[in-house]
Structure formats: structure tokens, C-alpha cells
VOVOBA-574891 format. One record per residue (C-alpha): chain; x, y, z. Coordinates in steps of 0.02 Angstrom, whole numbers, plus 50000, padded with zeros to 5 digits. Example, Ala and Ser with C-alpha at 12.3 -4.5 7.8 and 13.67 -1.06 7.14 Angstrom:
BEGIN
node chain A px 50615 py 49775 pz 50390;
node chain A px 50684 py 49947 pz 50357;
This chain:
BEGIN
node chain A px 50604 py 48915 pz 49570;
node chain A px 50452 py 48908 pz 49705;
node chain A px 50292 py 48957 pz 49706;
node chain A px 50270 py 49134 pz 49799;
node chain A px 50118 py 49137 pz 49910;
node chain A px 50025 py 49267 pz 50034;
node chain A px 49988 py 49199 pz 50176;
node chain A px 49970 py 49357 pz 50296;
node chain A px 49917 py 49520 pz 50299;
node chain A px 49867 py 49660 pz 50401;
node chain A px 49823 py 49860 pz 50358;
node chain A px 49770 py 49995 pz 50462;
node chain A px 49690 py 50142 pz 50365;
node chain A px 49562 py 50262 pz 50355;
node chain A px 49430 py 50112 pz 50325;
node chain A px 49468 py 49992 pz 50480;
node chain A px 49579 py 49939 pz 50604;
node chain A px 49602 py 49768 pz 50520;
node chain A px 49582 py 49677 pz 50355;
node chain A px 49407 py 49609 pz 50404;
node chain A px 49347 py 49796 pz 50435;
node chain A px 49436 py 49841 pz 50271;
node chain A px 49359 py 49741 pz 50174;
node chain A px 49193 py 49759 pz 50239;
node chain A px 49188 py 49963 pz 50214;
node chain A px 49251 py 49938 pz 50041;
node chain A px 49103 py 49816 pz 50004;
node chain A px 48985 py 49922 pz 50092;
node chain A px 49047 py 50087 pz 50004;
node chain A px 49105 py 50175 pz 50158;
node chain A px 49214 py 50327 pz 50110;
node chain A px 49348 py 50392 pz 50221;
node chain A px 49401 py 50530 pz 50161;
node chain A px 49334 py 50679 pz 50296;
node chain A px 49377 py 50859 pz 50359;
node chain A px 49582 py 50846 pz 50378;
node chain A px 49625 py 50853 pz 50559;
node chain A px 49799 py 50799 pz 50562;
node chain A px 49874 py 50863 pz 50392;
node chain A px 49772 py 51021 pz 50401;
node chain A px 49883 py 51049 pz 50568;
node chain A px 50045 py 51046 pz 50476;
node chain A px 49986 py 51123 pz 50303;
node chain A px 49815 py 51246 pz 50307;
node chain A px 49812 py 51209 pz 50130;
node chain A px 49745 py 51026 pz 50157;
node chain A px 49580 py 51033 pz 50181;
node chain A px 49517 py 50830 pz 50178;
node chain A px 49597 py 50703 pz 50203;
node chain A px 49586 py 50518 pz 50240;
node chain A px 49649 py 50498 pz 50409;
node chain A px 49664 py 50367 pz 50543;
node chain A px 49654 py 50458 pz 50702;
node chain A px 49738 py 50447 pz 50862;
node chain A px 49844 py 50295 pz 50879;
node chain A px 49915 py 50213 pz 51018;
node chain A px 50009 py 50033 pz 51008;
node chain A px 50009 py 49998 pz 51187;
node chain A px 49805 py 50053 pz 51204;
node chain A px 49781 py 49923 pz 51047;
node chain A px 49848 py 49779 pz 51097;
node chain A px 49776 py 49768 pz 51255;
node chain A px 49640 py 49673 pz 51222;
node chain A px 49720 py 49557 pz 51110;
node chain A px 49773 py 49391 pz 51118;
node chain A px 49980 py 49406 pz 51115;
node chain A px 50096 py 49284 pz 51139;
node chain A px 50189 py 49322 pz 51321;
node chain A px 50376 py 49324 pz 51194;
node chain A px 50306 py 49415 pz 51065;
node chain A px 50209 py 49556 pz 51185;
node chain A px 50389 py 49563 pz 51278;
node chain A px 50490 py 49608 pz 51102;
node chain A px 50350 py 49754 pz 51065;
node chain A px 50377 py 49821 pz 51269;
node chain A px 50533 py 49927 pz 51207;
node chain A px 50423 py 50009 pz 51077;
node chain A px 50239 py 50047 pz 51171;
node chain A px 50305 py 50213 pz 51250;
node chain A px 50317 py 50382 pz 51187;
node chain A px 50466 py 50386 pz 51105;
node chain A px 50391 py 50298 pz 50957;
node chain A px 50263 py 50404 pz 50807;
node chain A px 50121 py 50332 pz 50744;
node chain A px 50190 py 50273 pz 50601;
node chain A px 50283 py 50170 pz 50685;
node chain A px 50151 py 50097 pz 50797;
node chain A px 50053 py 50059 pz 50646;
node chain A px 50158 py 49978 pz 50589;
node chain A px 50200 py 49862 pz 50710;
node chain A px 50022 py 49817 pz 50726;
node chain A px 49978 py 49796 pz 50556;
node chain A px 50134 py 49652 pz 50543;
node chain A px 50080 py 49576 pz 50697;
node chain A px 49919 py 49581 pz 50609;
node chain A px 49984 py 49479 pz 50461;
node chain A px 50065 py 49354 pz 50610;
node chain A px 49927 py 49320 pz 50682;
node chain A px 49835 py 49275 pz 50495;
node chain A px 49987 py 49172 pz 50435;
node chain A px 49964 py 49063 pz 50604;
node chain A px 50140 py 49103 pz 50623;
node chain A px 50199 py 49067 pz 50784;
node chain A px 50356 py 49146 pz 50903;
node chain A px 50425 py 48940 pz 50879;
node chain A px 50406 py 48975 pz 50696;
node chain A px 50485 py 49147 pz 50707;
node chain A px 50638 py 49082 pz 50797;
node chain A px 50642 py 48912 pz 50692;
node chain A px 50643 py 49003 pz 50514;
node chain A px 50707 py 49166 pz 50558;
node chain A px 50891 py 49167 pz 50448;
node chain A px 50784 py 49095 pz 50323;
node chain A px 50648 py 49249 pz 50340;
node chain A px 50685 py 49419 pz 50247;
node chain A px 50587 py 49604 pz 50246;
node chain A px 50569 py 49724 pz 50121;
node chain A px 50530 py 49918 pz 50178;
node chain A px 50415 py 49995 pz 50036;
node chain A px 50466 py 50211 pz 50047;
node chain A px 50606 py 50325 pz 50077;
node chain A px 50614 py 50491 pz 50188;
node chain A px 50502 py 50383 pz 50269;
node chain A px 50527 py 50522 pz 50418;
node chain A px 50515 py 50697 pz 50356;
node chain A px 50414 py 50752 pz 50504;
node chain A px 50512 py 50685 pz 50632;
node chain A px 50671 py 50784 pz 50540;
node chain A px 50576 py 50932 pz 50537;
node chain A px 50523 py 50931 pz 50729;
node chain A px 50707 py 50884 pz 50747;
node chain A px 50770 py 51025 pz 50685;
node chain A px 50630 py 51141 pz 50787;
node chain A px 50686 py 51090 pz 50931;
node chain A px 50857 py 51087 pz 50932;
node chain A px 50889 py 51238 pz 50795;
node chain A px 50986 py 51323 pz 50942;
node chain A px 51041 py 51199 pz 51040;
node chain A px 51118 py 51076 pz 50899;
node chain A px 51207 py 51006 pz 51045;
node chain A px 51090 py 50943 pz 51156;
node chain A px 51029 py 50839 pz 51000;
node chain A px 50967 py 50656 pz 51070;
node chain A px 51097 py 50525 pz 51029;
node chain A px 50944 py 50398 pz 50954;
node chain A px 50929 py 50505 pz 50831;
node chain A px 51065 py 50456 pz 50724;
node chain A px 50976 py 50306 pz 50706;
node chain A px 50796 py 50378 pz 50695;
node chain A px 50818 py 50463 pz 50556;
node chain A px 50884 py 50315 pz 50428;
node chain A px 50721 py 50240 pz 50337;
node chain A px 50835 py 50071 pz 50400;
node chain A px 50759 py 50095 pz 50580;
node chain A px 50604 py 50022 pz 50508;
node chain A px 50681 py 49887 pz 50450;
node chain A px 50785 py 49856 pz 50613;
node chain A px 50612 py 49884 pz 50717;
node chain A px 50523 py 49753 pz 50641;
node chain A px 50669 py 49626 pz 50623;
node chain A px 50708 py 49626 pz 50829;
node chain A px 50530 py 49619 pz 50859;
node chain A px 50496 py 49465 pz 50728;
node chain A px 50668 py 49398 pz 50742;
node chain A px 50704 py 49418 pz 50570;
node chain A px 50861 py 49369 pz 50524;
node chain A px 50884 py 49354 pz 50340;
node chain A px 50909 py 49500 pz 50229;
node chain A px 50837 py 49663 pz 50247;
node chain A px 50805 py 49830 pz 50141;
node chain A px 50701 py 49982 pz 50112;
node chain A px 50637 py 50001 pz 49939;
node chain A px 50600 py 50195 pz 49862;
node chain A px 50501 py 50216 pz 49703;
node chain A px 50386 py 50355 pz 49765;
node chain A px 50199 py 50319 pz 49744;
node chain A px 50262 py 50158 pz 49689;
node chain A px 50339 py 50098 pz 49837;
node chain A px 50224 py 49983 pz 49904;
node chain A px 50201 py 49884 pz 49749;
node chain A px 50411 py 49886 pz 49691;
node chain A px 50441 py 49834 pz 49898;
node chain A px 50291 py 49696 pz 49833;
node chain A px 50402 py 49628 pz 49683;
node chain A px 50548 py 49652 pz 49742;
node chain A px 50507 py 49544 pz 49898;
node chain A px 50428 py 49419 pz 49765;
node chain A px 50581 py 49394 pz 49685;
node chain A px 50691 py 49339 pz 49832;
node chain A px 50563 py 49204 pz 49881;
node chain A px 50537 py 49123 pz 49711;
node chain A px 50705 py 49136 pz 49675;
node chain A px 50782 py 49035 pz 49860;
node chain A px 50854 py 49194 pz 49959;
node chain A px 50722 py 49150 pz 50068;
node chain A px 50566 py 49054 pz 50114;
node chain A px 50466 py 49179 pz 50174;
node chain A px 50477 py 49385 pz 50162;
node chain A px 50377 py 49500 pz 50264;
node chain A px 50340 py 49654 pz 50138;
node chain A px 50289 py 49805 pz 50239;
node chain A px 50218 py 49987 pz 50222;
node chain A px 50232 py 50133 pz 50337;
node chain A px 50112 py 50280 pz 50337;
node chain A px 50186 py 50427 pz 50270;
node chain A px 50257 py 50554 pz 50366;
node chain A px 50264 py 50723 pz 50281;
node chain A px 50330 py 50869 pz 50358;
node chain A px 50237 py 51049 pz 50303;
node chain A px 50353 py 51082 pz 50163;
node chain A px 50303 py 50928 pz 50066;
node chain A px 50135 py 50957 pz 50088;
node chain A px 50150 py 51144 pz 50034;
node chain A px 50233 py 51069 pz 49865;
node chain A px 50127 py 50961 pz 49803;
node chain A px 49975 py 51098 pz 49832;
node chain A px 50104 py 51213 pz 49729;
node chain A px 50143 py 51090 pz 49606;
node chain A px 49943 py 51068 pz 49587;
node chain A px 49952 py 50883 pz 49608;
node chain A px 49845 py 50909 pz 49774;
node chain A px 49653 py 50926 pz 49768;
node chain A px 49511 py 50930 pz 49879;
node chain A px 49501 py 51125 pz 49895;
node chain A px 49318 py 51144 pz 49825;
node chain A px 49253 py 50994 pz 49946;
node chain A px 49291 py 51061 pz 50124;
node chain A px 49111 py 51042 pz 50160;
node chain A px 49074 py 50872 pz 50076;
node chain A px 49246 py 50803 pz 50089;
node chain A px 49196 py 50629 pz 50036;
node chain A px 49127 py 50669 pz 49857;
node chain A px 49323 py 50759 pz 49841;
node chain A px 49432 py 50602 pz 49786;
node chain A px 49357 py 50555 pz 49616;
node chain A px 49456 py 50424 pz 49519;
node chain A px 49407 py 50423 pz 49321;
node chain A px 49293 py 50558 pz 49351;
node chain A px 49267 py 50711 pz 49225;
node chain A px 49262 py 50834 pz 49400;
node chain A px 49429 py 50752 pz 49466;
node chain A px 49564 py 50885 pz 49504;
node chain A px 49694 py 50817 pz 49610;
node chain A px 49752 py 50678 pz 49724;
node chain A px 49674 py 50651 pz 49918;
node chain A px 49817 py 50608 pz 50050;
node chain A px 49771 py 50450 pz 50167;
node chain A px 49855 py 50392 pz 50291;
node chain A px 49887 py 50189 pz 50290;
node chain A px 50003 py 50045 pz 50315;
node chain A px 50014 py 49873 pz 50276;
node chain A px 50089 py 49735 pz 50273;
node chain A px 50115 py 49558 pz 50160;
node chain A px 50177 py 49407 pz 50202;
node chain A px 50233 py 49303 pz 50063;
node chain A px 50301 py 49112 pz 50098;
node chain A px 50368 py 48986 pz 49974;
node chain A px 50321 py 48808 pz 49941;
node chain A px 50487 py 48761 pz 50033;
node chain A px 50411 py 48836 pz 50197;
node chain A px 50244 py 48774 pz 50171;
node chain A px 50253 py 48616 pz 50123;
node chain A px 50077 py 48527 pz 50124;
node chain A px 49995 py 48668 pz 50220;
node chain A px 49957 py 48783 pz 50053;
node chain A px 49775 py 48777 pz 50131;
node chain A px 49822 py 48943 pz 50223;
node chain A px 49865 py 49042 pz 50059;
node chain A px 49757 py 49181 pz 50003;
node chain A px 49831 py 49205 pz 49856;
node chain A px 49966 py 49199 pz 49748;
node chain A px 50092 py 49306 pz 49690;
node chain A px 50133 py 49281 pz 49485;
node chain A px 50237 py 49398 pz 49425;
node chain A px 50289 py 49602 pz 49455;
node chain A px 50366 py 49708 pz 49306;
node chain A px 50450 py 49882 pz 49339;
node chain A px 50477 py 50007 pz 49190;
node chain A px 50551 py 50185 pz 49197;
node chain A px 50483 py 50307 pz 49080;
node chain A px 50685 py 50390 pz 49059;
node chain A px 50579 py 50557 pz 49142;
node chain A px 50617 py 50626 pz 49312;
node chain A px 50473 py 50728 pz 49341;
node chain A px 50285 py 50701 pz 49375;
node chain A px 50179 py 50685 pz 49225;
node chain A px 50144 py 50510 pz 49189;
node chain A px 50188 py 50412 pz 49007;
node chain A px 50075 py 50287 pz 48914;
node chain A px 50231 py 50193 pz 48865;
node chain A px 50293 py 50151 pz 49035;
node chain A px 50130 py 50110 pz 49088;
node chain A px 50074 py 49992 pz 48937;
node chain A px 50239 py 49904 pz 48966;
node chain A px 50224 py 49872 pz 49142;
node chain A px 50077 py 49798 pz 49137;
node chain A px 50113 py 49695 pz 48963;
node chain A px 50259 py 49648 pz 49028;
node chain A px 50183 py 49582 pz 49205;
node chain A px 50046 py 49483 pz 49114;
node chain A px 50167 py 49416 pz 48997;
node chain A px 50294 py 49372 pz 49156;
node chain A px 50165 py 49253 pz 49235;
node chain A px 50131 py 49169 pz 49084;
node chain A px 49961 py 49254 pz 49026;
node chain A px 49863 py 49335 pz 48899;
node chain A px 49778 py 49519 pz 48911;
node chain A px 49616 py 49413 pz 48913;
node chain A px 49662 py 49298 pz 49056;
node chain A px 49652 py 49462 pz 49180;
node chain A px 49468 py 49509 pz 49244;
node chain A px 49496 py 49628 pz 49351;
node chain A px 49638 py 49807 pz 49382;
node chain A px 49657 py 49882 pz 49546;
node chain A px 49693 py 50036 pz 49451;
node chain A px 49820 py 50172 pz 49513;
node chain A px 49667 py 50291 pz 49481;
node chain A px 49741 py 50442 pz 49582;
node chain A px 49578 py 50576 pz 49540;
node chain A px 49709 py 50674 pz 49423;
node chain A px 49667 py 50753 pz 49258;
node chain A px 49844 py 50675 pz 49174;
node chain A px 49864 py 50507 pz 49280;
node chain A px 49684 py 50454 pz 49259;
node chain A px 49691 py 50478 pz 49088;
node chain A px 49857 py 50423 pz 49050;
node chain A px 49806 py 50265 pz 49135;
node chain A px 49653 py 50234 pz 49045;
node chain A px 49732 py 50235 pz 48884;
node chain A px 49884 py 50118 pz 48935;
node chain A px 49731 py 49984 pz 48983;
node chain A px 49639 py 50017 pz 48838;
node chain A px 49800 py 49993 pz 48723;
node chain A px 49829 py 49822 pz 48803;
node chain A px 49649 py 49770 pz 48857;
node chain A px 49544 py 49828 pz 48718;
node chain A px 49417 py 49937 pz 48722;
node chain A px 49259 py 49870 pz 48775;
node chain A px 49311 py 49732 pz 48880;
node chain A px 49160 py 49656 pz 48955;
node chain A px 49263 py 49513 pz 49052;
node chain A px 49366 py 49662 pz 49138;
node chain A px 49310 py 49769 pz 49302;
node chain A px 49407 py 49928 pz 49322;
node chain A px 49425 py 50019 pz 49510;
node chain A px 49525 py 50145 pz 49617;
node chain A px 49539 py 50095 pz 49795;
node chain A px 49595 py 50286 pz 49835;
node chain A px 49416 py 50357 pz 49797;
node chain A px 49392 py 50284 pz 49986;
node chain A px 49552 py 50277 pz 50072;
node chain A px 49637 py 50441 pz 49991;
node chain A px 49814 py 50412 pz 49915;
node chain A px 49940 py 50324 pz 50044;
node chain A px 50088 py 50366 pz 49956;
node chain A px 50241 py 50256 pz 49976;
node chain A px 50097 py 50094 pz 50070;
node chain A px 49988 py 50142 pz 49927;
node chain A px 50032 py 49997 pz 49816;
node chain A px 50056 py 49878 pz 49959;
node chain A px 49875 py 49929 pz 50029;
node chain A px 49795 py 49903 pz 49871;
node chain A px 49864 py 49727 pz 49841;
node chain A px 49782 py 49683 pz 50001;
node chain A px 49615 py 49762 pz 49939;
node chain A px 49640 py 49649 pz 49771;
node chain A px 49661 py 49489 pz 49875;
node chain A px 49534 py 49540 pz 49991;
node chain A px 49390 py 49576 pz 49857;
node chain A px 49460 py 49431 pz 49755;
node chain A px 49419 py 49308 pz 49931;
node chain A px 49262 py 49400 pz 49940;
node chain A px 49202 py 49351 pz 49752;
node chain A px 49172 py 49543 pz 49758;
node chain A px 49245 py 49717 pz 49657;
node chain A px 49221 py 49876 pz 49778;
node chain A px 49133 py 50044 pz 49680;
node chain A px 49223 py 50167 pz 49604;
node chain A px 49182 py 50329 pz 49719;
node chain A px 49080 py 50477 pz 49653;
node chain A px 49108 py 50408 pz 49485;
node chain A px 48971 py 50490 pz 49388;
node chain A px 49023 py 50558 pz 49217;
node chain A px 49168 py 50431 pz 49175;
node chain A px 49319 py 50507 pz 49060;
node chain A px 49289 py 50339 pz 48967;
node chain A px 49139 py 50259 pz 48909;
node chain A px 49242 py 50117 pz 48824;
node chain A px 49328 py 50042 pz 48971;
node chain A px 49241 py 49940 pz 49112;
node chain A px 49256 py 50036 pz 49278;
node chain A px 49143 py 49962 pz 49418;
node chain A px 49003 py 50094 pz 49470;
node chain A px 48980 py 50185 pz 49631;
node chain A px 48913 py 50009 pz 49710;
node chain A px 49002 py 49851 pz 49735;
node chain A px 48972 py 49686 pz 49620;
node chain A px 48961 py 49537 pz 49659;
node chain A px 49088 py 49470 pz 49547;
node chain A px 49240 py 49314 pz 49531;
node chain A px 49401 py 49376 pz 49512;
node chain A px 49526 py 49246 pz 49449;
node chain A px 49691 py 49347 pz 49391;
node chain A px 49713 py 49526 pz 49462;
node chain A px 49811 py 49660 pz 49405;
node chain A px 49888 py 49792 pz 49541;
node chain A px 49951 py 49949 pz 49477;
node chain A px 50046 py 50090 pz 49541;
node chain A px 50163 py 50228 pz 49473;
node chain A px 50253 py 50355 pz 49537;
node chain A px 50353 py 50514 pz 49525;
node chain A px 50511 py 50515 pz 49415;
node chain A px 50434 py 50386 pz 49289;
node chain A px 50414 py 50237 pz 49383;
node chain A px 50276 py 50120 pz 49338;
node chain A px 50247 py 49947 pz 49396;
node chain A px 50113 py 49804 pz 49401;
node chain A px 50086 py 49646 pz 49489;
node chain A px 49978 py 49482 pz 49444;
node chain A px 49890 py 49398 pz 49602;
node chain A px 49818 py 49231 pz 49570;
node chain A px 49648 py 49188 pz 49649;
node chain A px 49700 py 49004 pz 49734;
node chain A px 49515 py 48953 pz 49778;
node chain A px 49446 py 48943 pz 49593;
């Protein structure tokens, strides 16, 4: 069994462009949560959001520095026939490239030996939907490519010609919980030999109008009271919260074994210890103290710790009445109450909730804070729902993290948590 390090990553979300931006706007407190522009288009009933803007791959990487090889793999996907989510995408890996020092030589040389894992499913509801628009009347006239476009697979095929990634390959769907299941799943293949290294990644989501329109009907959505100070509207752990805040994001994780890197473990930023998944035996939405205690027991337990040894939770923290609440029992049940070593946060007060990249996007803001000797505030936190657990204020603390906890659950009863080791301290 091998170690399983990081050694790349890249996001692009409401907060930056890049990891450096990312974490800089979390330390500084930035919210990006705003007037919705793009969801409001498809649903009137989404009123903020937390939104990236216009997107173009071809306009991005022109002024970067891109191997001639690499720049000719991404030509067949910088025109229009490509969404966002997509070009995101792309980026956001070549991101995690370019951090890994991972060269096209080292693509080529390792590439049966290099895997991806997809976090999401109906990863291209929108698309569908146009799809079907366009073509309602004329089913014949349907482009050929689209038999392929609409498999959550193309992702995976995308990014494996680009990278040359020849090893094994696979989408990963646990709702909300994506991100973090793609995470462990990913984590598992590389300590175990299927491969040496695994690029984990996260596309935005793409909702169509009738997703949107059920989650406002289902009451999970919130934000309706804050149209006119959209960034006080996601509130995590708050007493006001009343309902998730969509963001868009992706991201992406590379993870690389001892095997691959040898006596070059300088370039790790952290490493991966262990990732439990538990089903609550529910299908529907309302979140269960049982499967979340035993995620997380079983994760700390899985990388060979004690409840005490972890000092700080990226929480799921979604701003709902039920999850938040839910949640902060499951930690107090295995953390205590009162925990002065622990530091409690919700990266979706800033970025909104990413859906199926959430998990993955909030690993990246655990390693990033945890290189950063920093934990980001909790947004308009003002009248906490708990007094006896340690959530971080509205400011960011200096602070050492040395074991983090990631969690993130998801529809049908899916819960899961992974341990990141802080490899500097």
C-alpha cells in the first residue's frame, strides 16, 4: 500500500480564477455570492447566486505559458461547440498540471499508469434541455455528437485525450457528495496500485430550469429575502439561515503515489489519509445524525486517529435549518462539546453551494488554508445555532492546521468524510 499525495490542483469559482486568488479572497473574507445573472435566466425564482461569469477557454489561455503539445490537444475544444462547464474544466486540470510540474514527457511516460475520476452525474441537464428545444420538431435533424454529448463519460473522454490518460476512467454520482466520493474513490486506486497517479476532477453544474424550479419547491433553495444584499443570504450555522445558495465551481485534484514520486515528495501539499462513505438506508433529502457521526468516526478511525488528533472541519455547512443542525450534532457526538483545539467553517457562506464539485472544491480550500497556517470566517455568522461547538467567526485566524476533516453529504443519504494530512508540520 502507498502513500496517496496531492500534488496539483486547480479551481475556478466565484472567488478567483486560480487557487492563489482562491485562497486569498477566502483569507481576506471576500463573499461571492451577488445578484444571479445566469441562473436567474433559466429560473426567475433564483435570485443570488455565486457565479463565475462569462467564460471563454480560448480567451484564457492566451496569455499563458502552454506547452506547444499540450495547447495543440486543447485546439479541438476552444470553439463554440464546447459549454462552459466544459471549458472550466479543462482549465482548472491544466491548472493542477501546471502545479504538479507535470510535464507533456511525463504525461506520455506515465499515462497507462495515470487514472481519472469524474465527481457528478446528469452532469448535462442544460445541454439536454436546449437539446430538446431545438430539435422538438425536427427530432431528425438532431446533431450526430450528441449521442456522445450527452453521457457524463464525455467528461471523462475530454480530459483523457487532452492529458493522455490512459489508465482507468469513471464518473462518480453521490449528489452533493460527489466531489468528495470522486475524492475517495480516486484515493483508493492509488494507495491500493491501480495506479500511480489519479487526476480527480469536478465540473460546474449544469442545471436546466426544471431542477432549479424543484429545489425552490422542495424549499431546499434560499436567498429570496436577500435580493438586495445578496451576500449576507448564504449563512452557514446561522439562526437566520433558510436555504442553500447555488455557486458555480470546478476543480480539480491530483493525487500521486510514492511509486511515482519517488524522492521528489517536496512537491506534495498534502496528504490524503483516509475517506469513509455511509448511507443513511433513506432516499430522500433530510439528513441523519447516524450516517453522519459514522462517516466521520469511521474516516478518523481509517487513517489511524483519534477525535482529538483533528483541529480543524471543513464543514458541509449548507445555510439549511435541518443540515446545519444535523451536522452540528454529528460533530458534537464525536468531537465533544467544547472543543477548544477544533475550528469549525463552511466554505459555501462565500462560494454558494457547487453541488456535485462541492466536495472536491472544498478539499482544495482545506489544503489551501492548511498551507496558509490560516482558517477562513464563517460568513454572516452572527447568532450561532451552537454556542458549544468551535466555528471560526466572520474573520479569518491565523491558525495551524495539522489533520483536516472534509465533509460533504448529499441527497438520498449519502454522507462522507475525508482526512488530509498537513505534510509541512
Amino acid at each position: 500500500m502507498s502513500n496517496v499525495y496531492i500534488t496539483g490542483m486547480g479551481s475556478i469559482n466565484a472567488l478567483g480564477l486560480n487557487c492563489q486568488e482562491f485562497s486569498d479572497l477566502l483569507k481576506n473574507g471576500v463573499n461571492g455570492i451577488k445578484r444571479s445573472s445566469y441562473f436567474s435566466k433559466l429560473s426567475a425564482d433564483v435570485k443570488v447566486a455565486a457565479e463565475i461569469g462569462e467564460f471563454k477557454l480560448s480567451e484564457y489561455i492566451k496569455s499563458k505559458p502552454i506547452d506547444k503539445r499540450l495547447l495543440e490537444a486543447v485546439r479541438p475544444f476552444r470553439g463554440s461547440r464546447t459549454t462552459m462547464a466544459i471549458d472550466t474544466l479543462i482549465a482548472s486540470v491544466m491548472q493542477a498540471y501546471d502545479m504538479a510540474k507535470i510535464s507533456c514527457e511525463d504525461m506520455e511516460l506515465h499515462s497507462d499508469r495515470t487514472s481519472i475520476v469524474v465527481a457528478g452525474s446528469n452532469l448535462s441537464q442544460n445541454r439536454n434541455d436546449e437539446i430538446r428545444n431545438r430539435y422538438c420538431n425536427s427530432k431528425e435533424y438532431v446533431t450526430p455528437n450528441y449521442a456522445i454529448q450527452f453521457f457524463d463519460t464525455n467528461y471523462v473522454g475530454i480530459l483523457s485525450e487532452i492529458f493522455k490518460i490512459k489508465g482507468e476512467g469513471m464518473t462518480v454520482g453521490n449528489a452533493s457528495a460527489s466531489g468528495n466520493a470522486a475524492l475517495i474513490n480516486a484515493y483508493r486506486m492509488v494507495k491500493s496500485g491501480v495506479c500511480d497517479r489519479c487526476v480527480v476532477a469536478a465540473p460546474i453544474v449544469d442545471f436546466s430550469p426544471y431542477e432549479l424550479q424543484s429545489f425552490k419547491n422542495l424549499g431546499a433553495l434560499g436567498g429570496d429575502d436577500y435580493e438586495n444584499n445578496p451576500e449576507q443570504a448564504c449563512r452557514p450555522f446561522d439562526a437566520a439561515h433558510n436555504g442553500f445558495i447555488l455557486g458555480q465551481g470546478c476543480g480539480c485534484i491530483i493525487l500521486e503515489s510514492d511509486r511515482i514520486l519517488g524522492n521528489n515528495r517536496s512537491k506534495a501539499l498534502a496528504q490524503v489519509l483516509s475517506g469513509s462513505i455511509k448511507l443513511d438506508g433513506n432516499r430522500l433529502s433530510d439528513a441523519r445524525l447516524d450516517g453522519e457521526y459514522s462517516a466521520m468516526k469511521n474516516a478518523v478511525e481509517y487513517a489511524g486517529l483519534k477525535a482529538e488528533d483533528i483541529d480543524y472541519i471543513n464543514a458541509h455547512g449548507t445555510s439549511t435549518p435541518l443540515g446545519d443542525d444535523v451536522e452540528l450534532s454529528a460533530i458534537k457526538e464525536l468531537f465533544g462539546a467544547d472543543n477548544n483545539n477544533l475550528r469549525v467553517n463552511s466554505t459555501k457562506g462565500m462560494i454558494g453551494h457547487c453541488m456535485f464539485s462541492a466536495g472536491l472544491i472544498e478539499a482544495i480550500a482545506c489544503v489551501l488554508q492548511m498551507n496558509g497556517n490560516f482558517v477562513h470566517g464563517n460568513a454572516n455568522l452572527s447568532k450561532p445555532v451552537a454556542e458549544d461547538v468551535r466555528l471560526v467567526g466572520n474573520k479569518a485566524e491565523n491558525y495551524t492546521i495539522k489533520y483536516a476533516l472534509n465533509n460533504s453529504f448529499g441527497f438520498g443519504g449519502i454522507n462522507t468524510s475525508v482526512v488530509i494530512k498537513n505534510v509541512n508540520i
